[in-house]
TORKOL-4160 file (C-alpha; in steps of 0.2 Angstrom, whole numbers, padded with zeros to 4 digits, m for minus):
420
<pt num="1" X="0189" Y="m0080" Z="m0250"/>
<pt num="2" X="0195" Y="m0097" Z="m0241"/>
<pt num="3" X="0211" Y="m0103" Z="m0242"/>
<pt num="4" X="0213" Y="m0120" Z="m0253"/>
<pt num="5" X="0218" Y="m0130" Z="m0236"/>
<pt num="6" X="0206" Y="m0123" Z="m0225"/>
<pt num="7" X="0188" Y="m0131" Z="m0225"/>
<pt num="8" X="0175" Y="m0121" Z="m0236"/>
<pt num="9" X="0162" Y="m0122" Z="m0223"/>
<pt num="10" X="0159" Y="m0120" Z="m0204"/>
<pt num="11" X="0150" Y="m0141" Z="m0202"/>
<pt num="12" X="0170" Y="m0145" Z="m0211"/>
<pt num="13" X="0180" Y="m0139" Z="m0200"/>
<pt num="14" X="0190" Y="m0149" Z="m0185"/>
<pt num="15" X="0203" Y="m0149" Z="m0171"/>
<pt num="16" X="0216" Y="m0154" Z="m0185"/>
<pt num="17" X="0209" Y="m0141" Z="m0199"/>
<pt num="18" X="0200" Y="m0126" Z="m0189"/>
<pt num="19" X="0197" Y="m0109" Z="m0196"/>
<pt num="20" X="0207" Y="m0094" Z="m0189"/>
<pt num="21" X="0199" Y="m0081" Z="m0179"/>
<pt num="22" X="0202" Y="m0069" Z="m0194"/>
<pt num="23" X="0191" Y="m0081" Z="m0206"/>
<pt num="24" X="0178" Y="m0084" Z="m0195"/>
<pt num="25" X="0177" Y="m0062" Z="m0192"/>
<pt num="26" X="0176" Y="m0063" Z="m0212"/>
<pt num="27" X="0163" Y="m0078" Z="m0213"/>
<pt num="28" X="0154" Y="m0067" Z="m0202"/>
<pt num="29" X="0154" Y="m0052" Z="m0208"/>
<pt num="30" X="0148" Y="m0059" Z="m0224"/>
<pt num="31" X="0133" Y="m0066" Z="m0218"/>
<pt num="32" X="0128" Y="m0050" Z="m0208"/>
<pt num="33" X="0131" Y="m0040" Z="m0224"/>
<pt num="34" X="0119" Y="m0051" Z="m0234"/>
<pt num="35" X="0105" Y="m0043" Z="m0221"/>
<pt num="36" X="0093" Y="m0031" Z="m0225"/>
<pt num="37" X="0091" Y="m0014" Z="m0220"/>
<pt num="38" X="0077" Y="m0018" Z="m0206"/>
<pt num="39" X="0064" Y="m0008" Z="m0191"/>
<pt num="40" X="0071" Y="m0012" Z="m0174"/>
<pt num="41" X="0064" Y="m0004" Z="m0157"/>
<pt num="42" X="0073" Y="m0002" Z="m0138"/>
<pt num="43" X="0077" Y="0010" Z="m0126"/>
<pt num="44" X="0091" Y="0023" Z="m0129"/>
<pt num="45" X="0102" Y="0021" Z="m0113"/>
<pt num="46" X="0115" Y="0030" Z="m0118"/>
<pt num="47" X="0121" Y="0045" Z="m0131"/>
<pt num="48" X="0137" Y="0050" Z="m0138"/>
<pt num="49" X="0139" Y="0067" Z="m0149"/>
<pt num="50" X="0154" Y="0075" Z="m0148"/>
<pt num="51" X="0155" Y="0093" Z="m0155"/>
<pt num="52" X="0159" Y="0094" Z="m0172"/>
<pt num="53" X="0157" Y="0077" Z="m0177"/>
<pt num="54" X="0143" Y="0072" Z="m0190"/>
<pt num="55" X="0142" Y="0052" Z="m0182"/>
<pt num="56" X="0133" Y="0052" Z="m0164"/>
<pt num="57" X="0136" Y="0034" Z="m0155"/>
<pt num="58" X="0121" Y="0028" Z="m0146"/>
<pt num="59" X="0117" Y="0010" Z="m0136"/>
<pt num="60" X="0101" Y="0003" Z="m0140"/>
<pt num="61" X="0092" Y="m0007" Z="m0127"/>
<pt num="62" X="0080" Y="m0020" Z="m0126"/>
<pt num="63" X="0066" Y="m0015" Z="m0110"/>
<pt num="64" X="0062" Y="m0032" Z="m0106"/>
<pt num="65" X="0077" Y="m0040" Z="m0105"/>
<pt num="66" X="0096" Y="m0035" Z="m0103"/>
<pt num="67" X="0102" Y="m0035" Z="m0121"/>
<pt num="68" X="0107" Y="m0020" Z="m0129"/>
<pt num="69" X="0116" Y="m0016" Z="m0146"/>
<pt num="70" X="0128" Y="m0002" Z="m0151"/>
<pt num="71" X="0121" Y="0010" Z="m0164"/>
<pt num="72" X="0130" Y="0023" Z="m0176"/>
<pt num="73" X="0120" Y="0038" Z="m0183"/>
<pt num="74" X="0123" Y="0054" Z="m0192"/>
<pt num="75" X="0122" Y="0068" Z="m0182"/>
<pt num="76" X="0110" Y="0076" Z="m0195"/>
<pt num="77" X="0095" Y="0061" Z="m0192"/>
<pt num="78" X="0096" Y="0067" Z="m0176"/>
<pt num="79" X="0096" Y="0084" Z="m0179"/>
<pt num="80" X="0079" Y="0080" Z="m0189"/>
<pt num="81" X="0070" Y="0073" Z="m0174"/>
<pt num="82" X="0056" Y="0084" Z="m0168"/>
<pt num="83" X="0061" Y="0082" Z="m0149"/>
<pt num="84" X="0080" Y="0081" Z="m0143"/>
<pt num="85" X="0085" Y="0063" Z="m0140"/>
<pt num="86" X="0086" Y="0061" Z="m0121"/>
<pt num="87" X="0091" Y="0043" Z="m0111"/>
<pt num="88" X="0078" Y="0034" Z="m0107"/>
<pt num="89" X="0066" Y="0037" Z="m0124"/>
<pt num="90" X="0058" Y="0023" Z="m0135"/>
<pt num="91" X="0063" Y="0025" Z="m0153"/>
<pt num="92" X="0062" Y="0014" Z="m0167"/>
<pt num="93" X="0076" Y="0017" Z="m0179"/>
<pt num="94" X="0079" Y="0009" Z="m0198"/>
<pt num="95" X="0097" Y="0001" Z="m0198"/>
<pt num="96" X="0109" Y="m0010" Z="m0205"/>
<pt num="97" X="0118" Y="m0025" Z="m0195"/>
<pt num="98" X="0136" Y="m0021" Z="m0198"/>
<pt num="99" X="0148" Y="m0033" Z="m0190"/>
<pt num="100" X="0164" Y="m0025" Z="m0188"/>
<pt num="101" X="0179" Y="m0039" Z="m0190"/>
<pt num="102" X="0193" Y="m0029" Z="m0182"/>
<pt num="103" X="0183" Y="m0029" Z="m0165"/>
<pt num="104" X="0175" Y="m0044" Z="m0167"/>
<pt num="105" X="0157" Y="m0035" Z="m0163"/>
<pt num="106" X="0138" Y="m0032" Z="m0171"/>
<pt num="107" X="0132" Y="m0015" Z="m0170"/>
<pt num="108" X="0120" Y="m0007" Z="m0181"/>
<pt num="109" X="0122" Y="0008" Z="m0197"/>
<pt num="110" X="0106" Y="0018" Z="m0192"/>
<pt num="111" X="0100" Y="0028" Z="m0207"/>
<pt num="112" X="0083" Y="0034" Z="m0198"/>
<pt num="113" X="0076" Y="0038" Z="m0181"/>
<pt num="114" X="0060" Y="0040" Z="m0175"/>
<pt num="115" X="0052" Y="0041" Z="m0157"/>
<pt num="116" X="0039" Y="0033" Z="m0152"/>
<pt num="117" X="0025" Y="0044" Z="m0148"/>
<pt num="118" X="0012" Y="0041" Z="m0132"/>
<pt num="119" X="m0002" Y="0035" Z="m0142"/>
<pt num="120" X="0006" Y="0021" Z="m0148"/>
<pt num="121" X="0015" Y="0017" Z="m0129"/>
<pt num="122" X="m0004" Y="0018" Z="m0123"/>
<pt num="123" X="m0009" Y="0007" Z="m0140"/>
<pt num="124" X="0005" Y="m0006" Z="m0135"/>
<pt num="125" X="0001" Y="m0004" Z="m0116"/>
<pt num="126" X="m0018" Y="m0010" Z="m0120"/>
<pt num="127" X="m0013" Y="m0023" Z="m0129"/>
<pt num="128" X="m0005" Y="m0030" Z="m0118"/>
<pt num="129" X="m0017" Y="m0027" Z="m0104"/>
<pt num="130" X="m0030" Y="m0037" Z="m0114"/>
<pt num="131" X="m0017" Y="m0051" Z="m0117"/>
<pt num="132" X="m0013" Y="m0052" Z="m0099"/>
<pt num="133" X="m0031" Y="m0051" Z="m0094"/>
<pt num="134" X="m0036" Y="m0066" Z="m0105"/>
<pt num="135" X="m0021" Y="m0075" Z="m0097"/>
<pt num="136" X="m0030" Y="m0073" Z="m0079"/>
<pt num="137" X="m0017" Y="m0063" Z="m0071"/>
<pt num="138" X="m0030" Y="m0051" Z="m0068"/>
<pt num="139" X="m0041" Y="m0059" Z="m0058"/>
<pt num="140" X="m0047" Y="m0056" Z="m0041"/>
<pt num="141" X="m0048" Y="m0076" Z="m0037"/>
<pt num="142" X="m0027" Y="m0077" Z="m0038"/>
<pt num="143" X="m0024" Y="m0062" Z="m0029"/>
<pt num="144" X="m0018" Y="m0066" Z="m0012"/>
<pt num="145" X="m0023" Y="m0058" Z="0005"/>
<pt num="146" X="m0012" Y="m0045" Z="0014"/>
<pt num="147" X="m0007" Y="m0049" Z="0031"/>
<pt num="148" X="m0016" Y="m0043" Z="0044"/>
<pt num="149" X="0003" Y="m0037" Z="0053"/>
<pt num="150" X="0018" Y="m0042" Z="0044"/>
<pt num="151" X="0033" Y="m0047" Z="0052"/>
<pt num="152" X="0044" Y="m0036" Z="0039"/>
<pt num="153" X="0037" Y="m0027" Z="0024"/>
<pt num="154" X="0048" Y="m0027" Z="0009"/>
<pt num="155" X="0046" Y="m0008" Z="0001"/>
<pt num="156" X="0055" Y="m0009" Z="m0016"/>
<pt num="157" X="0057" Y="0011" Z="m0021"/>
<pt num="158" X="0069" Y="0023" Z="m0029"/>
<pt num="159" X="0085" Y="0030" Z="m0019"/>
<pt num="160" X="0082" Y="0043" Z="m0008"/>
<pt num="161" X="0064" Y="0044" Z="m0012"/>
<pt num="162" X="0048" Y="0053" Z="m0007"/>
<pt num="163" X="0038" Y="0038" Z="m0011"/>
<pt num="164" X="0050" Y="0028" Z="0003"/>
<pt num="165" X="0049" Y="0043" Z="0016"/>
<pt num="166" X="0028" Y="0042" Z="0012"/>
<pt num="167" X="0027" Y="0024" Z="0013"/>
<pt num="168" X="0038" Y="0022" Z="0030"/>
<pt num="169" X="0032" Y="0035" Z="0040"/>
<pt num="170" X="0015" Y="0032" Z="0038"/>
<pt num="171" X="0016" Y="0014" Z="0041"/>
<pt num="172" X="0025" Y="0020" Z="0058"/>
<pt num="173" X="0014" Y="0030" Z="0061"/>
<pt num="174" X="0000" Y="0018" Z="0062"/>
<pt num="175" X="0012" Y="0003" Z="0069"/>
<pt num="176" X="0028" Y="0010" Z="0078"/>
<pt num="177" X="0035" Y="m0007" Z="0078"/>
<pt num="178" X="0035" Y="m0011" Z="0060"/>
<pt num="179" X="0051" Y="m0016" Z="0051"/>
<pt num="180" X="0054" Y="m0012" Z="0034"/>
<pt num="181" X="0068" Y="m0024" Z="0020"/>
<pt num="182" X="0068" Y="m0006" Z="0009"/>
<pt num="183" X="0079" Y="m0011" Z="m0009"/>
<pt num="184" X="0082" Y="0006" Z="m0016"/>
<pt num="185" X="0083" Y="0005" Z="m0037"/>
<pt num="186" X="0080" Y="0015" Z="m0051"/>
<pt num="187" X="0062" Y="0017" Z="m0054"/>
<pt num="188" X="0063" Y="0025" Z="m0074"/>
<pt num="189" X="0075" Y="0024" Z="m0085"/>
<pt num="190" X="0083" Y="0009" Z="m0096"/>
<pt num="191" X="0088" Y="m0003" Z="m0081"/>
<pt num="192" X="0073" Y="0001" Z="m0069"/>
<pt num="193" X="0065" Y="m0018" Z="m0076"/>
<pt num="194" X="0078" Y="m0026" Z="m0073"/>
<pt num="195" X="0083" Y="m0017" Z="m0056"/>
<pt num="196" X="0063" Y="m0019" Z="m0050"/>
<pt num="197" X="0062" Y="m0038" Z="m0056"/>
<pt num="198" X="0080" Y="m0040" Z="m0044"/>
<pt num="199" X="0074" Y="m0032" Z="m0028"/>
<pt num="200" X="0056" Y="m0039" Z="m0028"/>
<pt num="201" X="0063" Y="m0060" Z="m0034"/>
<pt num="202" X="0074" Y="m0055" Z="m0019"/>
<pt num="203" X="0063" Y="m0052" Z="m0007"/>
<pt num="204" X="0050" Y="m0064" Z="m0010"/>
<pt num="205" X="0064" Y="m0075" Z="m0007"/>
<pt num="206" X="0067" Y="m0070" Z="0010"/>
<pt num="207" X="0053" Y="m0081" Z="0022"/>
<pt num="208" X="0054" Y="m0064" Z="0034"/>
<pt num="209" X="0044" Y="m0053" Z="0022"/>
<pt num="210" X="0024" Y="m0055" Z="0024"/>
<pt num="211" X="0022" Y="m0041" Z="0011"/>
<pt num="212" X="0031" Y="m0034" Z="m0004"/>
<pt num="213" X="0025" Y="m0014" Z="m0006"/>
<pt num="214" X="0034" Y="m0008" Z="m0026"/>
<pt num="215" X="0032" Y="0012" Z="m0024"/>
<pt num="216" X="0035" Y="0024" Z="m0034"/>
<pt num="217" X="0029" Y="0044" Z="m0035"/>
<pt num="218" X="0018" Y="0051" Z="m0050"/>
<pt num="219" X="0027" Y="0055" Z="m0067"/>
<pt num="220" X="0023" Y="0055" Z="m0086"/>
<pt num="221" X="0017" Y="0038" Z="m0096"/>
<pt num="222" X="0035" Y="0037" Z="m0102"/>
<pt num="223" X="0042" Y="0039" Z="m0085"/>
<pt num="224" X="0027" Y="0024" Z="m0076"/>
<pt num="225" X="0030" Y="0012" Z="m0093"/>
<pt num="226" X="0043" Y="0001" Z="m0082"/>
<pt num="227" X="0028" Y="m0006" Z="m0072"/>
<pt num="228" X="0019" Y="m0011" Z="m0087"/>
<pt num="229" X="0032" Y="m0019" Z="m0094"/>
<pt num="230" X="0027" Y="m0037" Z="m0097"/>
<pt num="231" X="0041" Y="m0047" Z="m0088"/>
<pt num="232" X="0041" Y="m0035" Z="m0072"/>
<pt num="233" X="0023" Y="m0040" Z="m0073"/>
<pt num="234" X="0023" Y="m0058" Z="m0075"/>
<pt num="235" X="0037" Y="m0061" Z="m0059"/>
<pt num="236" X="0024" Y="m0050" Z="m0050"/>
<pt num="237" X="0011" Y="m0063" Z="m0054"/>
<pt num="238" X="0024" Y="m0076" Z="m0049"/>
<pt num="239" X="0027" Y="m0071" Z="m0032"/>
<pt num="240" X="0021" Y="m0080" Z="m0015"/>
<pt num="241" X="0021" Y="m0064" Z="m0006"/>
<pt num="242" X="0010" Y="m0051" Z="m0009"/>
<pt num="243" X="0011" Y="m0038" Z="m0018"/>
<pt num="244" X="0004" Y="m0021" Z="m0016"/>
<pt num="245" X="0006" Y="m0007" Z="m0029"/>
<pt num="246" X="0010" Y="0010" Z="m0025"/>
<pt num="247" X="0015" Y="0020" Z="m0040"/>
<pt num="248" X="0012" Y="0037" Z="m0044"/>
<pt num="249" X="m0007" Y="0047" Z="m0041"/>
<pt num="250" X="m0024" Y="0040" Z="m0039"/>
<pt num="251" X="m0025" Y="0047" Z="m0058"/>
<pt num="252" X="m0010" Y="0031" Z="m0064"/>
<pt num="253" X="m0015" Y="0016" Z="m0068"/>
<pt num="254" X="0001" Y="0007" Z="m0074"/>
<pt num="255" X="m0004" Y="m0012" Z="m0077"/>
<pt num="256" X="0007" Y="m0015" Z="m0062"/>
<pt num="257" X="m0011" Y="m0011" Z="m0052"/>
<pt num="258" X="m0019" Y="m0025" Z="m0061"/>
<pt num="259" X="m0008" Y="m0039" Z="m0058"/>
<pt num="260" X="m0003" Y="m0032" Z="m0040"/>
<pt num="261" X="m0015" Y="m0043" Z="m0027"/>
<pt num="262" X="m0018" Y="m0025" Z="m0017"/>
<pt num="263" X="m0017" Y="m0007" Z="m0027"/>
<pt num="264" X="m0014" Y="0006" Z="m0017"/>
<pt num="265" X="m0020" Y="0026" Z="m0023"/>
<pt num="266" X="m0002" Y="0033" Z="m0018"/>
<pt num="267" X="0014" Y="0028" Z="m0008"/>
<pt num="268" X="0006" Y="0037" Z="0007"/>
<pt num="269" X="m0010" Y="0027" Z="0004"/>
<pt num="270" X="0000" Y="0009" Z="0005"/>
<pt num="271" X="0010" Y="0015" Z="0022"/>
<pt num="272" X="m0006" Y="0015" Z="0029"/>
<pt num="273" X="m0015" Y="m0001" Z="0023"/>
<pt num="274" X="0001" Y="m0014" Z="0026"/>
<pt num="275" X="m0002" Y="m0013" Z="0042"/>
<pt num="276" X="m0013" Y="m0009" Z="0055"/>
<pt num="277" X="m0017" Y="0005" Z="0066"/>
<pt num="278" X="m0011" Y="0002" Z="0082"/>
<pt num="279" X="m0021" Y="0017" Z="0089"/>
<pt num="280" X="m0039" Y="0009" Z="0082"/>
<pt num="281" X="m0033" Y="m0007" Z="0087"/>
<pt num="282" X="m0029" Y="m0002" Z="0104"/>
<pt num="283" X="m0050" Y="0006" Z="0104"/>
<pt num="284" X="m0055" Y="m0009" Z="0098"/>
<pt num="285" X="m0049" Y="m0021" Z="0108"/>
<pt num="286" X="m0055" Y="m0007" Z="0124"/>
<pt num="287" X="m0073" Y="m0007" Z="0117"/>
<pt num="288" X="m0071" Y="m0030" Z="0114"/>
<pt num="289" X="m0067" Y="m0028" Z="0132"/>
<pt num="290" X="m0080" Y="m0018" Z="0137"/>
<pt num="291" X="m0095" Y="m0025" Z="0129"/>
<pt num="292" X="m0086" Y="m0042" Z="0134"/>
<pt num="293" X="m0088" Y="m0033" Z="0153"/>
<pt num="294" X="m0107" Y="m0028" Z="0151"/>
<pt num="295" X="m0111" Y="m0046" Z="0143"/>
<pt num="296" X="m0103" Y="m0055" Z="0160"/>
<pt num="297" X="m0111" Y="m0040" Z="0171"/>
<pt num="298" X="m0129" Y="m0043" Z="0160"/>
<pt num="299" X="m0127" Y="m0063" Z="0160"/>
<pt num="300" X="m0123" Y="m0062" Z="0180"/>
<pt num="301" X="m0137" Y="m0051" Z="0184"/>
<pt num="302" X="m0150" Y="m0062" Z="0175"/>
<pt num="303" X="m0143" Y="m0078" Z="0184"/>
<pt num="304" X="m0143" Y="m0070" Z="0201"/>
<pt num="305" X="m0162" Y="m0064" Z="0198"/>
<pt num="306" X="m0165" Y="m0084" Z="0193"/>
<pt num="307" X="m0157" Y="m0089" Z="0209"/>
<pt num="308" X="m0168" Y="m0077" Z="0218"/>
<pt num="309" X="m0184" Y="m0081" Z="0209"/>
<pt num="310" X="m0179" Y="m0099" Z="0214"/>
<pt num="311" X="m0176" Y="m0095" Z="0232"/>
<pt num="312" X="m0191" Y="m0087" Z="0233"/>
<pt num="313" X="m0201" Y="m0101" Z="0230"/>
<pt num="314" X="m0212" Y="m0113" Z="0244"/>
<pt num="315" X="m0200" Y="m0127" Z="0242"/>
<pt num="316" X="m0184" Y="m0116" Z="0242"/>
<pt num="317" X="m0190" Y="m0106" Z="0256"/>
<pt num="318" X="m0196" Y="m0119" Z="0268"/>
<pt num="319" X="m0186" Y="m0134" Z="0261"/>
<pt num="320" X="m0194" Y="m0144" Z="0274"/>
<pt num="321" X="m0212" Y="m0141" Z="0271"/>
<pt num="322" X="m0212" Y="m0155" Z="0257"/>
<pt num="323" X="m0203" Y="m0166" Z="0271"/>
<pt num="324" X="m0217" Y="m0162" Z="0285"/>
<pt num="325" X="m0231" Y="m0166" Z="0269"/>
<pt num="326" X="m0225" Y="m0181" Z="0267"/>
<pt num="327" X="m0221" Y="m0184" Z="0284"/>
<pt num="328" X="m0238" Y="m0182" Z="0289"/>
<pt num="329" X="m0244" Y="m0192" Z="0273"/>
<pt num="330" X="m0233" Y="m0206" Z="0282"/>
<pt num="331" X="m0238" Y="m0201" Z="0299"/>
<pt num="332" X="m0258" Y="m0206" Z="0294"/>
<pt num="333" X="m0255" Y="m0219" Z="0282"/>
<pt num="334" X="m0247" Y="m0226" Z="0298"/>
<pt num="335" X="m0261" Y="m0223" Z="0309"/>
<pt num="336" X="m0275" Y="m0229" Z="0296"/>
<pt num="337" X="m0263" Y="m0246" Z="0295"/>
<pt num="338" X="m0262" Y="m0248" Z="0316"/>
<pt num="339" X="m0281" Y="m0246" Z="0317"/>
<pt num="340" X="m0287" Y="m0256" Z="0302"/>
<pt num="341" X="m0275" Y="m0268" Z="0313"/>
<pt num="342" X="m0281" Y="m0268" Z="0329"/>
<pt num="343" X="m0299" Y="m0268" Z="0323"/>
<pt num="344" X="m0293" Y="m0285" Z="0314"/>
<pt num="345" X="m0286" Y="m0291" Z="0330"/>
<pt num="346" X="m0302" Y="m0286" Z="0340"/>
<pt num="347" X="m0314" Y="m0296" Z="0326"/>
<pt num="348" X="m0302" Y="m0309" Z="0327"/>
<pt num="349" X="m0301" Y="m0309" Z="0346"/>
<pt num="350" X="m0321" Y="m0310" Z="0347"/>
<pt num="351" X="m0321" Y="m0322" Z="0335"/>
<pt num="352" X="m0308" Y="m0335" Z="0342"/>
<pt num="353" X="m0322" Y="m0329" Z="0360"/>
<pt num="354" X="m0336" Y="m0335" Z="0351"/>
<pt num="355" X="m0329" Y="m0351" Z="0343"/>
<pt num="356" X="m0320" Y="m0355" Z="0362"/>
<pt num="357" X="m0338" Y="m0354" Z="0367"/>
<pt num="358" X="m0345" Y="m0365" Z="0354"/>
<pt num="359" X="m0332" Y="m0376" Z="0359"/>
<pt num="360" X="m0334" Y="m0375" Z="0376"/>
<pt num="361" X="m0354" Y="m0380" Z="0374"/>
<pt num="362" X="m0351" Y="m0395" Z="0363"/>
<pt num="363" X="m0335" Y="m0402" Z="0372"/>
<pt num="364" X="m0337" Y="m0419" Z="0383"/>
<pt num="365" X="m0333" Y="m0408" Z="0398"/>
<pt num="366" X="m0347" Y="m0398" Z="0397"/>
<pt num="367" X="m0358" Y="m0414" Z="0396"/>
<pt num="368" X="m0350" Y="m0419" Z="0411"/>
<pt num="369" X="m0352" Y="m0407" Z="0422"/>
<pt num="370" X="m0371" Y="m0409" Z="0417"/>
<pt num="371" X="m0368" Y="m0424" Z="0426"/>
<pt num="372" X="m0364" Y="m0437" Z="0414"/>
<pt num="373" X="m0350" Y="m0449" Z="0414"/>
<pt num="374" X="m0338" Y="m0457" Z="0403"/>
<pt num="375" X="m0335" Y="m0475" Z="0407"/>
<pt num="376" X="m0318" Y="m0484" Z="0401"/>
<pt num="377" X="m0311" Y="m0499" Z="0402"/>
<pt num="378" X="m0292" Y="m0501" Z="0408"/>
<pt num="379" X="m0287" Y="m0497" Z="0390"/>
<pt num="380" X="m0295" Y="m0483" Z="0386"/>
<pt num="381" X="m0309" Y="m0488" Z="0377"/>
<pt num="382" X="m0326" Y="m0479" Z="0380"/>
<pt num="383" X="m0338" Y="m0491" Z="0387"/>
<pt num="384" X="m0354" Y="m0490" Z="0375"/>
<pt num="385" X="m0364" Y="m0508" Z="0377"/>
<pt num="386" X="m0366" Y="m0516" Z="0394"/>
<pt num="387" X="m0364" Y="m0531" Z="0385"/>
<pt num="388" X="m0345" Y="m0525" Z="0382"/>
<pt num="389" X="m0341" Y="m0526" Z="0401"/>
<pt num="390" X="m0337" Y="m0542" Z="0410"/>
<pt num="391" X="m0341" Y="m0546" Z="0426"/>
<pt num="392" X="m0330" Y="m0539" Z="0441"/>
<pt num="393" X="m0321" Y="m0529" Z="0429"/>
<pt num="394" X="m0313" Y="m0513" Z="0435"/>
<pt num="395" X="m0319" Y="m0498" Z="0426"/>
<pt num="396" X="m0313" Y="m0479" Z="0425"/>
<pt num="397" X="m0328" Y="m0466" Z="0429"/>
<pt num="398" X="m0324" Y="m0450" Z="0421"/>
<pt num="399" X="m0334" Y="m0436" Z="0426"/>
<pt num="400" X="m0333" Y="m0418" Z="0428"/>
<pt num="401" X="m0323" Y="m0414" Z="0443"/>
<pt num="402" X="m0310" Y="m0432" Z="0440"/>
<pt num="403" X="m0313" Y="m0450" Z="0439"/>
<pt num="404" X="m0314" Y="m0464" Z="0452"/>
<pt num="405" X="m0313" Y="m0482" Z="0447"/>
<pt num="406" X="m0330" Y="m0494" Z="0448"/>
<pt num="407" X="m0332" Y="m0513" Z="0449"/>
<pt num="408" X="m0343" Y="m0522" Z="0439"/>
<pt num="409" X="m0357" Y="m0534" Z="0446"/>
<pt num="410" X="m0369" Y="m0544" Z="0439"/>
<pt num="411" X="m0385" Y="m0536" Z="0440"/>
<pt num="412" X="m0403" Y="m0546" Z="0437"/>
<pt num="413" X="m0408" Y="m0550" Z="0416"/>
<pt num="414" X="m0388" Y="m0551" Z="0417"/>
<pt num="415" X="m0386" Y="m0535" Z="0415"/>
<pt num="416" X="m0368" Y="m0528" Z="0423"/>
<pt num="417" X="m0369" Y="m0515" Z="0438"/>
<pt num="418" X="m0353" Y="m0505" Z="0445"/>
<pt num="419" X="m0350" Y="m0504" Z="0461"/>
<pt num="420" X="m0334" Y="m0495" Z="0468"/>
């Protein structure tokens, strides 16, 4: 019951009028005791029973995240469990929230426990396969490819494992060279979650891992439910690395496969697809070089055969003979020109005879010398009428071998005679 000067309720209190710690424990626990008895689920991680007692202590965990609850329980509900109660079991358990005021802490009053069988792990597991699956975190188009050779592979396993030893020495065995980022954690049990989930956000966040191996060696479906828990899952799906899954036999299929971007048989099987083989390698780049040796060899042969086909033709083997044709071509041609030339000269030669000859025949000379003559007067004139020339005048006889001069007389009729 509150006291008449404290506030009734929490909204009314203040820095002046708060309540005391011992109120708030009883304001509290009134509220918790005004819940009903209820069905709650978890992960037993841990289990006191002393000898003698009848009330076992037990913490009850929540496998998704880190939350857990204290639980009391008579020894005799244990006692009345098919199985004994190990660490590490699922079990749903009928309680009562009880807030103790003294400590200040929740736990719960459990009046019934029951485990929760495999079917309904397998039941709970397929149900959340499909979910995921409808979410798309299964498929192939988001899964990313593995590096060809990774700089360091990041192996996420339990301590001191043989899923560690498999993957490592057969990832060196293929690839002496490789280098491994190995975070060993608990790989069952109540914190393997949130110990897996650590390690792998770790190492994506390192930019020297190419590719992130989570491995694990084969067990029952209680010991393999971590890696279908649902937030392990979803941080898988969140990574930038890649991711391969390694858990357990060829026979396990924990969801982790699914969402993984490369599943791996067995931690012996992921060792050797991470990286290469540096043996197969090695023989392959051998038989690159080879057939790359044969091509050249093949492609030099064919050209040398070309160059001697070529060679061995007219014009290769003689290269002058095309030279001499056309030389000789020239060579007529030349000739033809120099004869069709001088046989124009000659008919041109003949005819300029022939014309001289004509010229010759029809020229005053020729007259001359048949003896005519040309008679001139002092000027030059040809003298054509008799009646042109005067008395005593001195005249110019041209005739075929010179001229002389001649007088003109008077000659009877009054014709005009020359006289020299």
């Amino acid at each position: 019951m509150t006291p008449p000067d404290l506030p009734e309720r929490a909204a009314d209190t203040t820095a002046e009028q708060p309540w005391p710690v011992r109120l708030l424990s009883l304001k509290i626990a009134d509220y918790v005791e005004k819940m009903s008895v209820l069905w709650v689920e978890g992960q037993v991680v841990q289990l006191n029973r002393r000898p003698g007692a009848r009330t076992a202590y037990l913490t009850l965990r929540d496998p998704d995240v880190d939350m857990s609850l204290s639980v009391a329980i008579q020894v005799n509900a244990l006692d009345a469990m098919p199985a004994p109660l190990d660490q590490g079991a699922r079990v749903v358990l009928q309680a009562k929230p009880v807030f103790w005021t003294q400590r200040g802490s929740l736990m719960l009053d459990a009046r019934q426990i029951r485990p929760v069988g495999v079917g309904e792990l397998l039941a709970r597991i397929e149900h959340l396969k499909r979910t995921l699956a409808s979410e798309g975190l299964f498929d192939p188009e988001r899964k990313k490819p593995l590096p060809f050779l990774p700089r360091t592979v990041g192996l996420v396993c339990g301590r001191a494992s043989a899923a560690e030893k498999d993957v490592v020495e057969n990832a060196r065995r293929r690839w002496p060279t490789v280098r491994f980022a190995i975070r060993e954690v608990a790989v069952q049990g109540p914190t393997a979650v949130t110990e897996v989930t650590a390690a792998l956000e770790e190492l994506d966040a390192d930019p020297a891992v190419d590719v992130i191996v989570i491995a694990r060696g084969g067990g029952s479906v209680e010991d393999l439910l971590p890696f279908s828990n649902e937030s392990l899952l979803r941080a898988v799906a969140a990574t930038r690395t890649p991711v391969v899954s390694a858990i357990g036999h060829d026979v396990d299929t924990p969801l982790l496969d699914h969402v993984a971007d490369w599943r791996a048989s067995t931690p012996t099987d992921a060792g050797k697809r991470v990286v290469p083989d540096a043996a197969r390698e090695r023989q392959s780049v051998e038989q690159a070089r080879q057939r790359t040796r044969r091509a050249l060899s093949t492609r030099v042969d064919s050209e040398r055969r070309h160059l001697v086909a070529l060679r061995s033709r007219p014009v290769m083997a003689d290269p002058t003979a095309m030279l001499r044709a056309r030389r000789e071509e020239v060579d007529a041609l030349t000739r033809r020109a120099r004869h069709r030339t001088l046989a124009a000269v000659h008919r041109a030669t003949d005819h300029i005879a022939h014309l001289r000859a004509q010229v010759r025949t029809l020229s005053p000379l020729s007259t001359l010398e048949r003896g005519y003559a040309v008679v001139q007067h002092r000027d030059g004139h040809v003298v054509t009428d008799p009646a042109e020339v005067e008395v005593d005048e001195l005249l110019r006889v041209q005739v075929a071998r010179g001229d002389f001069a001649a007088r003109a007389v008077g000659l009877p009729g009054g014709a005009v005679g020359g006289s020299p």
